[in-house]
RODO-2510 file (C-alpha; in nm, 4 decimals, decimal comma):
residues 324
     n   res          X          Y          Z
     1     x     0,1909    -2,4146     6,4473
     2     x     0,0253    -2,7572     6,4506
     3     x    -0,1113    -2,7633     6,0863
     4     x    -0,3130    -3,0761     6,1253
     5     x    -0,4187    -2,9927     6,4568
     6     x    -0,5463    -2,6425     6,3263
     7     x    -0,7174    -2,8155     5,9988
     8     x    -0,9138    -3,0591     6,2597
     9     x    -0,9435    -2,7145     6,4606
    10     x    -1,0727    -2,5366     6,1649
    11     x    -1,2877    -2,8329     6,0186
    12     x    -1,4583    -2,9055     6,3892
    13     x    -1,5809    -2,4988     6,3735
    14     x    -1,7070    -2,5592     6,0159
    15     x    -1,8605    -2,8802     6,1156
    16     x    -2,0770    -2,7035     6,4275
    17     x    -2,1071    -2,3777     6,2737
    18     x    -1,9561    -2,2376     6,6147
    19     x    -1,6571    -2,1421     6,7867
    20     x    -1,8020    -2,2381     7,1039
    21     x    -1,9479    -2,6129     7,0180
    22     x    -1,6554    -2,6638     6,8411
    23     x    -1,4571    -2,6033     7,1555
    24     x    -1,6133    -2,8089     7,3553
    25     x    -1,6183    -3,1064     7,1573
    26     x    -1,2419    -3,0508     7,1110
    27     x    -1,2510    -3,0469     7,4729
    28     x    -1,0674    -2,6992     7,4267
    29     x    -1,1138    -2,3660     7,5524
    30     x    -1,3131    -2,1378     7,2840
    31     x    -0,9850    -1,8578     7,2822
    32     x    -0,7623    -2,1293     7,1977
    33     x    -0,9938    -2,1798     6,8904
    34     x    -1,0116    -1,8842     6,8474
    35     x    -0,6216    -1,8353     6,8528
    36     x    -0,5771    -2,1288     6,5867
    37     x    -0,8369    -2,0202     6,3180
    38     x    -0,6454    -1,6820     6,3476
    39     x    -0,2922    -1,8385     6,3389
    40     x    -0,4260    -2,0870     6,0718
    41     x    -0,5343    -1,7526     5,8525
    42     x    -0,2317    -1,5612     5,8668
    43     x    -0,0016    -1,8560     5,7799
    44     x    -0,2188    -1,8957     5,4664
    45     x    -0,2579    -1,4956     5,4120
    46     x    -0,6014    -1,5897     5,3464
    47     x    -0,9833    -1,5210     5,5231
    48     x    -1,0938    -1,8475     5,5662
    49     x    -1,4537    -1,7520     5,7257
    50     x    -1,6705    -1,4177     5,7853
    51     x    -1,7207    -1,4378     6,1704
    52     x    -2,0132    -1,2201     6,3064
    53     x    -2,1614    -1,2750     6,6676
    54     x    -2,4772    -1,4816     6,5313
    55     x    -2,3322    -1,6730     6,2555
    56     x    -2,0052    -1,8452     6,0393
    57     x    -1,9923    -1,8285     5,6782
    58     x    -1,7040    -1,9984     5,4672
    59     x    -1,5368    -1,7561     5,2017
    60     x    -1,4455    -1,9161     4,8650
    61     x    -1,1319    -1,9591     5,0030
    62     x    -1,2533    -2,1141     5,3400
    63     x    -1,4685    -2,3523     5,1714
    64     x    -1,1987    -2,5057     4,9276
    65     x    -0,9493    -2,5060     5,2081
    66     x    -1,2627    -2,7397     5,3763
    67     x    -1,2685    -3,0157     5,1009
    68     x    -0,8731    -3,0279     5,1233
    69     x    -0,8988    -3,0430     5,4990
    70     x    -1,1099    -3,3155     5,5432
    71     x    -0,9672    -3,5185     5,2660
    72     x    -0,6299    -3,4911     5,4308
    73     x    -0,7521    -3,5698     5,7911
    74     x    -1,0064    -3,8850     5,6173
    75     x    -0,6417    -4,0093     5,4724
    76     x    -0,4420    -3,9617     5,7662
    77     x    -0,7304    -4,1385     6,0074
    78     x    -0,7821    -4,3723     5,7381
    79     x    -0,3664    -4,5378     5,7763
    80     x    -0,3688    -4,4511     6,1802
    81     x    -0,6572    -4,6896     6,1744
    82     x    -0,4788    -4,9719     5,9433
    83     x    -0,2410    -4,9682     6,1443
    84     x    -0,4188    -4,9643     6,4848
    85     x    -0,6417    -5,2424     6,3750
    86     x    -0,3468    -5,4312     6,3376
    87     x    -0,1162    -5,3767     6,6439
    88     x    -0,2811    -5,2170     6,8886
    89     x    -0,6544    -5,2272     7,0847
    90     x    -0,8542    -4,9876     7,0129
    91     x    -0,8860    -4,6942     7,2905
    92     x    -1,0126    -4,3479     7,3392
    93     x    -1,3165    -4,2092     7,4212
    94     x    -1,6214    -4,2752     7,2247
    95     x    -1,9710    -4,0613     7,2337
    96     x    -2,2662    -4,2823     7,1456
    97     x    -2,6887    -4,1709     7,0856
    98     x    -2,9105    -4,4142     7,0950
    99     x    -3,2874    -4,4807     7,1779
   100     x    -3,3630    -4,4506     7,5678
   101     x    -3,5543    -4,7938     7,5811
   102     x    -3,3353    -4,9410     7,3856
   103     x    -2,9764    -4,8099     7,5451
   104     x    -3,1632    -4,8821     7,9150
   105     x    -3,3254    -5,2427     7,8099
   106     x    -3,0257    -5,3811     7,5974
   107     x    -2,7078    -5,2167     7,5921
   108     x    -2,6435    -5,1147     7,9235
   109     x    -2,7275    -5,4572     8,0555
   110     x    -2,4694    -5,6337     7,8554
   111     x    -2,2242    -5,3248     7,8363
   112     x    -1,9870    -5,4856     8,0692
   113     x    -1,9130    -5,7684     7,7516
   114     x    -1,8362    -5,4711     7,5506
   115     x    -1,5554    -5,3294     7,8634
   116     x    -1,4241    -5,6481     7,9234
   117     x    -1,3355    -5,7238     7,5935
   118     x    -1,2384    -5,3627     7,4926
   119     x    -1,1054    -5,2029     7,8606
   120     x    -0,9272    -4,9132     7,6689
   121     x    -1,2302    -4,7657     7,5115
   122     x    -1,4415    -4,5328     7,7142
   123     x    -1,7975    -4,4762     7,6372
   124     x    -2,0422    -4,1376     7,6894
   125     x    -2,3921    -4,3038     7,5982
   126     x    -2,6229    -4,0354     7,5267
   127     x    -2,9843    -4,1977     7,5682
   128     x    -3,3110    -4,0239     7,4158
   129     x    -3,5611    -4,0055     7,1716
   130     x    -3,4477    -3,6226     7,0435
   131     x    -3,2955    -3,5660     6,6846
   132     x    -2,9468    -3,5684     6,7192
   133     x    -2,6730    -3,3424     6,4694
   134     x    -2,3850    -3,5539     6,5365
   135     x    -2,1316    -3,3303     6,3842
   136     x    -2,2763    -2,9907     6,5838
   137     x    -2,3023    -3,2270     6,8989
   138     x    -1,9701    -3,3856     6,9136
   139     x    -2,1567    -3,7837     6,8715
   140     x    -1,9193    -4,0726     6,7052
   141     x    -2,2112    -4,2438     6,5483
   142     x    -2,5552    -4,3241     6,6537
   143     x    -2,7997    -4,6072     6,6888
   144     x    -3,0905    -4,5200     6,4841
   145     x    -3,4002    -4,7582     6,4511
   146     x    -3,6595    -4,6995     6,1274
   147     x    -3,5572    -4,5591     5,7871
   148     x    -3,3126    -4,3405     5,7397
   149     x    -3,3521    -4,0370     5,5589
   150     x    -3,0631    -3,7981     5,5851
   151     x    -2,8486    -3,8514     5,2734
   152     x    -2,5177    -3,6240     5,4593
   153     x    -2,4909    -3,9778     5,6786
   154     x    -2,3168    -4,3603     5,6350
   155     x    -2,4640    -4,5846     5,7826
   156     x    -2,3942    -4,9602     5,8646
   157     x    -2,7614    -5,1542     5,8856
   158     x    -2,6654    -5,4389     6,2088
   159     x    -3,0612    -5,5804     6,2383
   160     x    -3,3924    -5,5555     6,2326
   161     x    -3,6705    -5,4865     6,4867
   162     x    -3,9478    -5,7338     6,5110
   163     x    -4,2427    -5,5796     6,5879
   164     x    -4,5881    -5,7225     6,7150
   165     x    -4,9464    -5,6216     6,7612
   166     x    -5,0525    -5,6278     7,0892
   167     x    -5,3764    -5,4743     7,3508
   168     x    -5,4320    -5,5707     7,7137
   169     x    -5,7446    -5,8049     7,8784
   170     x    -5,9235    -5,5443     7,9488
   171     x    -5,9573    -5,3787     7,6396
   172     x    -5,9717    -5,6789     7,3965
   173     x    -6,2472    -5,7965     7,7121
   174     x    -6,4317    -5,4859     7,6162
   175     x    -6,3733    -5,4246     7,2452
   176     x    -6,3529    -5,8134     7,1481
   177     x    -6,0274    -5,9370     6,9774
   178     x    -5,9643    -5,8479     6,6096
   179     x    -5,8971    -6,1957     6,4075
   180     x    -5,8794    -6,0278     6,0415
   181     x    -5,6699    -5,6494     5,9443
   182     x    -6,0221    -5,6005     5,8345
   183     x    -6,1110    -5,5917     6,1371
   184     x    -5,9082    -5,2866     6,2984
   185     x    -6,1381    -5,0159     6,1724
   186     x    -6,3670    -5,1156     6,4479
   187     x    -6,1032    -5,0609     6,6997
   188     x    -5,8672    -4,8421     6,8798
   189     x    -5,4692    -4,7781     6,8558
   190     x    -5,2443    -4,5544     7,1028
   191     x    -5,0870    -4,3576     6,8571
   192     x    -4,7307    -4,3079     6,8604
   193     x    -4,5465    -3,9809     6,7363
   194     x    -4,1557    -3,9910     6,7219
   195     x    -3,9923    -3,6682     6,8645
   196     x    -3,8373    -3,5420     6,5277
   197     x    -4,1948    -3,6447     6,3295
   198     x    -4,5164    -3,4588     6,2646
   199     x    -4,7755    -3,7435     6,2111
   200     x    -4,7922    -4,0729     6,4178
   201     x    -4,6318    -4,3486     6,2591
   202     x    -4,8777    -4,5614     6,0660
   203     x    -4,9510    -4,8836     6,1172
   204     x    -4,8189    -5,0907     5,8428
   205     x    -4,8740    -5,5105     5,7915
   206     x    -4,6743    -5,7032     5,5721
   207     x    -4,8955    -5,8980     5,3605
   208     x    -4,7857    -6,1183     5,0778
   209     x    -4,4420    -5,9556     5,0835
   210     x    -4,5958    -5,6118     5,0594
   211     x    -4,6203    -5,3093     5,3204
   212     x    -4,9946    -5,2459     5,3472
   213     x    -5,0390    -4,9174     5,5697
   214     x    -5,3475    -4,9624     5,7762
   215     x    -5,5527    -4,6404     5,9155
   216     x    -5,6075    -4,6685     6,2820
   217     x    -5,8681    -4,4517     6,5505
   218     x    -5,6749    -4,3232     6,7873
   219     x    -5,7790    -4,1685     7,1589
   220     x    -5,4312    -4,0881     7,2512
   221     x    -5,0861    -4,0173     7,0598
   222     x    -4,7489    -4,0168     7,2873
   223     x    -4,4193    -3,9865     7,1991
   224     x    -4,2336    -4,2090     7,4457
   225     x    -4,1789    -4,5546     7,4257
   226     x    -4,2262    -4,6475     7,7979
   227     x    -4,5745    -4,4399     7,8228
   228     x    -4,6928    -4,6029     7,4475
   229     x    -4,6558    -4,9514     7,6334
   230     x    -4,8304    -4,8077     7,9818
   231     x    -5,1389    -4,6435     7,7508
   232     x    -5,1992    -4,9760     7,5938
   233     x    -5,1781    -5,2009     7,9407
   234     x    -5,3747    -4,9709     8,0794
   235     x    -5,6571    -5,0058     7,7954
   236     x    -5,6154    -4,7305     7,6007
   237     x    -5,5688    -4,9056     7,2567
   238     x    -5,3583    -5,1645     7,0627
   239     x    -5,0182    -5,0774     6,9687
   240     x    -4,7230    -5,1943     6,7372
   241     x    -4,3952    -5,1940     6,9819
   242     x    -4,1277    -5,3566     6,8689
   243     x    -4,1025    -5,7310     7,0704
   244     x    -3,7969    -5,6740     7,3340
   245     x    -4,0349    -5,3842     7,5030
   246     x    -4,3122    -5,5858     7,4273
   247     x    -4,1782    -5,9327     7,5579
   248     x    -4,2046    -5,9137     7,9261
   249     x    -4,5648    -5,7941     7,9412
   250     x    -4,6747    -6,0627     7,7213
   251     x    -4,4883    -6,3019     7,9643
   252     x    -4,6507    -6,1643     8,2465
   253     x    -5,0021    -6,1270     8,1081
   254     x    -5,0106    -5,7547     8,0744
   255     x    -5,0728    -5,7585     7,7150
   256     x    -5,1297    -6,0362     7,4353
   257     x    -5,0299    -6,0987     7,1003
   258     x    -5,3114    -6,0627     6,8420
   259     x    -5,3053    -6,0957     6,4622
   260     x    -5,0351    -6,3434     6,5229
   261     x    -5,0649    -6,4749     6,1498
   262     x    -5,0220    -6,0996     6,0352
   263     x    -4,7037    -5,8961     6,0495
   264     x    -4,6136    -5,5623     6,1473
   265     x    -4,2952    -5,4670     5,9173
   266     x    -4,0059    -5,5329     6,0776
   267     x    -3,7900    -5,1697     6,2106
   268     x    -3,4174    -5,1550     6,0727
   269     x    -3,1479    -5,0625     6,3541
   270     x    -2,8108    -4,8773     6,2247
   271     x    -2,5220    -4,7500     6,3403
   272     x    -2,4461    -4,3950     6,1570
   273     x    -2,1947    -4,1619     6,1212
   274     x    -2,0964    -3,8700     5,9150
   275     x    -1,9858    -3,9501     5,6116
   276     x    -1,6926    -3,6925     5,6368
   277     x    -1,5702    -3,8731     5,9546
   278     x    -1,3516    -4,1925     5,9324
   279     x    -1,4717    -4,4928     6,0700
   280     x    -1,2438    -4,5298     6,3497
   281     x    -1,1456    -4,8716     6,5005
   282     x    -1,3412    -4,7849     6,7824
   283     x    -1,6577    -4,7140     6,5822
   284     x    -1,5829    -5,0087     6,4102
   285     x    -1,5729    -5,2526     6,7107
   286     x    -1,8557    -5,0982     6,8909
   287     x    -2,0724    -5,1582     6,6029
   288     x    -1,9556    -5,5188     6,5631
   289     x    -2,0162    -5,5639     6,9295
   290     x    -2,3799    -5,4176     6,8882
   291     x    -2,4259    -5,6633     6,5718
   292     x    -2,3336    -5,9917     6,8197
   293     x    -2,5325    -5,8283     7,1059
   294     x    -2,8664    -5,8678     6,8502
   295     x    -2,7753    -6,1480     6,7149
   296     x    -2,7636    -6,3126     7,0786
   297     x    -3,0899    -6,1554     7,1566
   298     x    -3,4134    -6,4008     7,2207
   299     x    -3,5880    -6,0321     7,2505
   300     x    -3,5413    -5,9981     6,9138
   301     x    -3,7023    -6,2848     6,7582
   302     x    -4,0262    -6,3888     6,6635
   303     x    -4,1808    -6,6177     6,9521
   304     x    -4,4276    -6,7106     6,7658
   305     x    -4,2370    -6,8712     6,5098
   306     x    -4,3065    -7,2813     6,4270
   307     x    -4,0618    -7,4966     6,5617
   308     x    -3,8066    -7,5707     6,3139
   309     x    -3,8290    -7,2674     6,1009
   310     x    -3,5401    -7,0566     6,0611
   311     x    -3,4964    -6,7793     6,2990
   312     x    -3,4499    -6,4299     6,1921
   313     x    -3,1204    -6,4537     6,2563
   314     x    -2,9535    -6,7239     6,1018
   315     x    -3,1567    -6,5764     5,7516
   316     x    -2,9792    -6,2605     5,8640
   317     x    -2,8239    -6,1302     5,5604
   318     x    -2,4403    -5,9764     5,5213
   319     x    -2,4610    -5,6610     5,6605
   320     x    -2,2420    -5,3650     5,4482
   321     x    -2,2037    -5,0169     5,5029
   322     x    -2,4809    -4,7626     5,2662
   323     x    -2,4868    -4,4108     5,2431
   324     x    -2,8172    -4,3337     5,4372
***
């Protein structure tokens, strides 16, 4: 018996809670899983888990066998990776989530950079707005934009979202343009509800250094970045996107800018991953490559910004890993 191979085995159907997810993230079939948790238990002579056919639970046993597993497997990734780092490109396949406007509008387009300069490692993008488990899905790391709340995660902050406030012709023609914040409660947002949230996100300025949430009418709440955009060029409200969706519409007339001397607060962008999975080197370079791609970005400035005044990202701080 393989006895790492049956700890990752055994760690993997912890992880999902599932014989069957676990088996097809392994890329396994679910008897051979099967076959190595048994194996696994009779080398030991212990039960490591109560299997019934809705749920897993961990016996005592199980569950401090789990803490030595993934210790040892966090070790041994830990000096594969020192020494891939150093001798060898990194390769493999790698499962990324991200945001679906912003894997379609800026990754993919400069994906080929990321191919040509690491040919070995093979990508599975998965693009939507949906709450992903990483662990029970099989997912490397993510790209998550906005706070982050889930304290089981790592995550590695590479930039930060400018947002701007924004309404078509037609409706500032109709409603009149708002020159003060004071001035919103006379007008109308499209409301935007992520697909993991209850309540819309508020609208929040940044005024004197501090976030001032402002309460907005709404006609219509969405939950998809591409329709949020369409709602408010077709007159619906204002709205808050963040300035790569944003940018070509206000190039093109679509929308314009308003409150330009006002801020929205600015959206953080991550990469994450579980904290009981090792950063691999191909976590690691995708993540650097993501940092370069947004710090190349015009998108992701502020075009409004004086001539001669720092741009957000050469006042980019260092950017270190924090548990989530």
């Amino acid at each position: 018996m393989d006895r790492i191979q049956a700890m990752e085995v055994f760690t993997r159907v912890v992880d999902a809670n599932s014989f069957t997810r676990a088996a097809e993230t392994l890329g396994m079939p679910r008897a051979s899983v099967t076959t190595i948790i048994q194996n696994l238990e009779g080398f030991l002579g212990v039960r490591l888990m109560h299997r019934t056919t809705r749920r897993l639970s961990l016996t005592p046993d199980g569950a401090a066998y789990y803490e030595h597993c993934i210790k040892i497997i966090g070790e041994i990734a830990e000096t594969d990776a020192s020494f891939q780092a150093g001798n060898r490109k990194p390769s493999g396949l790698l499962r990324v989530h991200m945001p679906s406007s912003l894997g379609r509008r800026i990754v993919i387009p400069a994906l080929s950079t990321f191919h040509q300069r690491y040919p070995d490692v093979t990508l599975d993008l998965g693009l939507s707005d949906r709450p992903v488990d990483p662990v029970e899905e099989g997912v490397d790391c993510l790209i998550r934009v906005g706070p982050l709340e889930d304290s089981s995660m790592v995550a590695r902050r590479i930039g930060m979202l400018k947002r701007v406030t924004c309404a078509s012709p037609s409706y500032l023609a109709k409603h009149g343009e708002p020159k003060t914040i004071e001035e919103l409660a006379d007008h109308y947002a499209v409301s935007f509800r992520a697909a993991h949230g209850g309540r819309p996100i508020p609208w929040v300025f940044v005024i004197d250094g501090e976030a001032v949430e402002v309460k907005m009418n709404s006609l219509v709440t969405v939950n998809d970045a591409d329709a949020y955009t369409t709602c408010a060029i077709e007159g619906f409200g204002m709205i808050q996107p963040t300035l790569f969706m944003a940018l070509p519409h206000l190039l093109d007339g679509s929308l314009k800018e308003v409150l330009t001397g006002s801020n929205p607060k600015p959206k953080p962008i991550s990469i994450v991953y579980p904290h009981n999975r090792h950063l691999s080197a191909k976590v690691r370079v995708f993540a650097e490559w993501v940092a370069e791609l947004f710090d190349s970005m015009p998108a992701l400035e502020d075009v409004s910004r004086p001539v001669g005044q720092p741009s957000a990202k050469e006042k980019r701080p260092r950017r270190d890993a924090v548990t989530a």
